[in-house]
C-alpha positions in Angstrom: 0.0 0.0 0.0 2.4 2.8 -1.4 -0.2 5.2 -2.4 -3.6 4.4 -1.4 -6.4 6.2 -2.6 -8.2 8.0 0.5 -11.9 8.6 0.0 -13.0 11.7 2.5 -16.4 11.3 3.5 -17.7 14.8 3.7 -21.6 14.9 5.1 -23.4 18.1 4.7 -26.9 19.5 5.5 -27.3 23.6 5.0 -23.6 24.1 5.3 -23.0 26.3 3.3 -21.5 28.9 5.8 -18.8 26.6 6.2 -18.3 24.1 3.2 -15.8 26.3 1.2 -13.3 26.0 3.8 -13.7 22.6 4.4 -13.3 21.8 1.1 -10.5 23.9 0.0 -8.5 22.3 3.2 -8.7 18.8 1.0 -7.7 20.7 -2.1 -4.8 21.7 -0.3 -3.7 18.4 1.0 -0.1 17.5 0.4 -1.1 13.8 -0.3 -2.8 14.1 -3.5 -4.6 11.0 -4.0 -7.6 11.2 -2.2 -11.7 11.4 -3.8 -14.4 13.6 -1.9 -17.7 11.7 -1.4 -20.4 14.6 -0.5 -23.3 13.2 0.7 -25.8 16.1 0.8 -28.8 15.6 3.0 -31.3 17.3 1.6 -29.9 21.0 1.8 -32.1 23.6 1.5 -29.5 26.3 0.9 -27.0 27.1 -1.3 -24.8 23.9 -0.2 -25.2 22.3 -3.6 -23.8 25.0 -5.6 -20.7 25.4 -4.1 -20.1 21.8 -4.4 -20.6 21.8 -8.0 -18.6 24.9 -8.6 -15.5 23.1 -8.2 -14.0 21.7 -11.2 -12.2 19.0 -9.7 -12.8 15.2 -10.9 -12.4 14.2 -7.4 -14.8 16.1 -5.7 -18.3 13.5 -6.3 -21.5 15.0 -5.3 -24.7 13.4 -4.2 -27.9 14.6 -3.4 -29.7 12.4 -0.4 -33.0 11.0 -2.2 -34.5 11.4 1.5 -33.4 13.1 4.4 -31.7 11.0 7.3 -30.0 10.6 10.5 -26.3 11.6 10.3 -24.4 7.9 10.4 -27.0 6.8 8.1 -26.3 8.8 5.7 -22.5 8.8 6.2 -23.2 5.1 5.7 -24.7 5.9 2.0 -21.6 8.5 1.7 -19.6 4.9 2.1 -21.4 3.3 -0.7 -20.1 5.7 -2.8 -16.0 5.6 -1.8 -13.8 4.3 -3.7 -11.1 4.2 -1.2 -8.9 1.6 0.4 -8.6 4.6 3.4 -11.9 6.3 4.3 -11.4 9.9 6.3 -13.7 11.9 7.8 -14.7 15.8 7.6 -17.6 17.7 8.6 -18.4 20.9 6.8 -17.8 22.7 9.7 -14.4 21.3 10.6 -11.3 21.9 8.3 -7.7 20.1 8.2 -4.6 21.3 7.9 -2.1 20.5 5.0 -0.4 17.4 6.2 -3.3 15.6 7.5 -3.9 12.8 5.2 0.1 12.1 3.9 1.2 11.9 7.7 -1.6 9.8 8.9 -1.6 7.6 5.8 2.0 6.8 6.4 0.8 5.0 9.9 -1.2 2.3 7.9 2.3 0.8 6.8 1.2 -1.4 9.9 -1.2 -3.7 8.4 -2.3 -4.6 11.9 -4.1 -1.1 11.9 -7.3 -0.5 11.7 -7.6 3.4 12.4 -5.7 5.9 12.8 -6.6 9.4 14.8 -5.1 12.2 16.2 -4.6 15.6 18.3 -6.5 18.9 17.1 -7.6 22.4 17.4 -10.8 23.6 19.1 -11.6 26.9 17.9 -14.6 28.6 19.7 -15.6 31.7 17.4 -18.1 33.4 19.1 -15.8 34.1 22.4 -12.3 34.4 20.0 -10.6 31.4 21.6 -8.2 28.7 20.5 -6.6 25.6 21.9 -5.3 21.8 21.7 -7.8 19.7 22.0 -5.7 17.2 24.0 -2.4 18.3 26.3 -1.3 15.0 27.4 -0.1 12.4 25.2 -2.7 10.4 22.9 -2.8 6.2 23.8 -2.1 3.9 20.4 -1.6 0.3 20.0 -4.4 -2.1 21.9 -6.1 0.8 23.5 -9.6 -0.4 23.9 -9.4 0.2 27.8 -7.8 3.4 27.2 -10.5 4.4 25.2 -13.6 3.4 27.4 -11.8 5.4 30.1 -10.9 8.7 28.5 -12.3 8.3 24.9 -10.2 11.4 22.6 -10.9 10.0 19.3 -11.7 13.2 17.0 -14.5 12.4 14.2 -12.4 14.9 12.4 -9.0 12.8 12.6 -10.1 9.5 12.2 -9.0 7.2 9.3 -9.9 4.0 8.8 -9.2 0.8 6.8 -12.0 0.6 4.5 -11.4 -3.9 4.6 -11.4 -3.9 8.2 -14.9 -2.5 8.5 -17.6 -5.3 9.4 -18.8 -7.1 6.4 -22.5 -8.1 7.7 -23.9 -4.7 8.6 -23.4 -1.2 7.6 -20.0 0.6 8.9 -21.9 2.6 11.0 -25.1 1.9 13.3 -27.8 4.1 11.5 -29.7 4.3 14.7 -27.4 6.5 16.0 -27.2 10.7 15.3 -24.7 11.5 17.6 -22.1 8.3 18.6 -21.7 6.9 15.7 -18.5 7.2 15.3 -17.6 6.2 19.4 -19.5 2.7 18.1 -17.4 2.1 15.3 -14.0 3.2 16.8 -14.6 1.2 20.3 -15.8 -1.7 17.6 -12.4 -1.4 15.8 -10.4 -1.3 18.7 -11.8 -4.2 20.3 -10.4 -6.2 17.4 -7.5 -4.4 16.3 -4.2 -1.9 16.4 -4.8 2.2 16.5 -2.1 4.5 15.7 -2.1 8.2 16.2 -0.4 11.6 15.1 0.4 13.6 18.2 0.0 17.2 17.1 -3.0 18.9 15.7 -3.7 17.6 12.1 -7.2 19.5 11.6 -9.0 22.4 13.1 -12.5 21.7 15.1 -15.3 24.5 15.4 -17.4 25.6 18.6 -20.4 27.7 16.6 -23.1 26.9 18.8 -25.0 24.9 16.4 -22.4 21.3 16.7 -25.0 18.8 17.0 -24.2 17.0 20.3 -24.7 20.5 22.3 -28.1 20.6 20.4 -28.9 17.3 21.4 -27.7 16.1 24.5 -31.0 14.3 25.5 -30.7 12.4 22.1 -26.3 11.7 23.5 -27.8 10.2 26.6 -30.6 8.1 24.7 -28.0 6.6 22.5 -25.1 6.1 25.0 -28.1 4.2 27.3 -28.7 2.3 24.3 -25.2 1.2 23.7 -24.0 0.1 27.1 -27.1 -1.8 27.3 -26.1 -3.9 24.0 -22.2 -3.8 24.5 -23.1 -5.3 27.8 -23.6 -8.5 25.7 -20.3 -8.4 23.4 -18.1 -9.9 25.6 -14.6 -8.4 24.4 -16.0 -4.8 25.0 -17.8 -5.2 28.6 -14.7 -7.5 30.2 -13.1 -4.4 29.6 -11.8 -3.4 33.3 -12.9 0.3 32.1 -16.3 -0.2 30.6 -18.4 1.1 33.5 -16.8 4.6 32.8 -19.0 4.8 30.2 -22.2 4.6 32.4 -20.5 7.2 34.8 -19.6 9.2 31.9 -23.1 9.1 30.7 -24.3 10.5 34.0 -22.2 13.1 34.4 -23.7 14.4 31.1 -26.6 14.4 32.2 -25.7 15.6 35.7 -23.7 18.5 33.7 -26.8 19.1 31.6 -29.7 20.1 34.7 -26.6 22.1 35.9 -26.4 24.3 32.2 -30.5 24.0 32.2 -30.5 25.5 35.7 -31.9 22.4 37.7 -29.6 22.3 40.6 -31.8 20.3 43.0 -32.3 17.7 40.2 -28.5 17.7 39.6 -27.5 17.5 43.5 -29.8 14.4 44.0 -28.1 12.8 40.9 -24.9 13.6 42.3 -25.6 11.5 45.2 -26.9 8.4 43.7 -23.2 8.3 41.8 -20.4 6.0 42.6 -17.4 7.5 43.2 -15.6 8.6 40.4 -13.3 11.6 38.3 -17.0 12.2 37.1 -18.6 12.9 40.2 -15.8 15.1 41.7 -16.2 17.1 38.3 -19.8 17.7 39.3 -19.3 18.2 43.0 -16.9 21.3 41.6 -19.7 22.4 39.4 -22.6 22.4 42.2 -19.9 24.5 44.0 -19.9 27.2 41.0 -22.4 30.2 39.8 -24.1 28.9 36.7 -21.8 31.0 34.3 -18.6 29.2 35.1 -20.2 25.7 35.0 -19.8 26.0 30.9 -15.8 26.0 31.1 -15.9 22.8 32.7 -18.1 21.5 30.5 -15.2 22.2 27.5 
């Protein structure tokens, strides 16, 4: 695998304050050999014309004949890639130059399955930018790593399109908002991760990302998946799978804090084992409601 084609699954729904950017930071790519799959669901904007103003052979648009959850439809985006690497980039997000030839180089290992790494979270409306992640990211057999701190950036990840599951679609279409934590916990169970340590792509807070919009819909769907993983063996012997369940209800715990519920929040706080969760929330009870957003970030 010298010079694999990379196929860069680009989803989009009325993007089209973003899209430019996101996909002018493929064009720029120093690996070159790479396809753009743009699954548009059903934009009612002007989303579809600046996709089809760029002539470029490898930028492939397609119109959703119905409208869908996200993984879904990044599962029909999939249909369409022609790639032995599949990439990921939201209209919102953007990479920088090197991301594809210096993550590409990883898969050398033909033990690994994915490859991820560090980013930048840029928060636009309060002028602020930072590293996602300041400590060092795990790689190798890092399935317990991940269930206890789980870092894996939609944005960065890259996967082997032949080590994807064969019977069902890549990703679970139930889900809108952890569909990418499924596959990448999935992948890990079963095989090698590698990772690029520095910021390889640039992630934006613009008050509309969809997990802040839907965090009843996160807590639904992270319910929903401990409940089944609870069956798959390799996943729940894990010694750090129960940090998902605590994770989940510190979510929600965080969540009546932001929505101004603080009695509900304080009675949840006591019904949790101990754990780095429930100190986090025993800090936030402590705080006025306007500070309890930084330790949400």
């Amino acid at each position: 695998m010298t010079r694999p084609l990379v196929t860069v699954v680009m989803n989009c729904f009325n993007g089209e304050a973003f899209l430019r950017q996101a996909i002018d930071s493929v064009i720029a790519q120093t690996w070159i050999h790479w396809e753009i799959v743009l699954w548009d669901n059903q934009s009612t904007d002007d989303s579809a014309a600046i996709a089809k103003s760029y002539d470029d052979p490898r930028i492939h648009y397609f119109y959703a004949p119905s409208h869908t959850l996200l993984y879904e439809a990044r599962n029909y985006a999939i249909e369409k890639a022609s790639g032995e690497l599949l990439a990921f980039l939201d209209v919102d997000d953007w990479w920088l130059p090197e991301k594809l030839e210096r993550q590409v180089a990883l898969f050398t290992d033909p033990e690994v399955s994915l490859v991820y790494g560090n980013y930048w979270v840029i928060n636009e409306r309060k002028g602020r930018k930072w590293v996602a992640h300041k400590k060092n990211l795990p790689s190798g057999h890092i399935l317990d790593a991940l269930l206890e701190n789980y870092r894996v950036g939609l944005l960065t990840l890259m996967v082997r399109q032949a080590h994807l599951p064969l019977c069902k679609p890549p990703f679970d279409p139930r889900f809108h908002i952890i569909g990418d934590f499924d596959l990448v916990i999935r992948l890990a169970s079963k095989g090698k991760v590698a990772c690029v340590q520095e910021p390889v792509a640039v992630y934006r807070i613009h008050g509309g990302n969809e997990t802040a919009l839907r965090r009843s819909r996160h807590l639904e769907e992270l319910a929903c998946w401990c409940d089944e993983m609870s069956q798959k063996s390799t996943i729940v012997k894990s010694k750090n799978f129960i940090q998902v369940n605590l994770h989940a209800e510190y979510i929600e715990a965080l969540g009546m804090l932001l929505d101004g519920k603080r009695l509900q929040a304080a009675r949840l706080f006591f019904s949790m084992r101990w754990s780095k969760f429930k100190i986090r929330i025993f800090v936030a009870l402590l705080l006025p409601r306007m500070l309890i957003s930084h330790i949400k970030n």
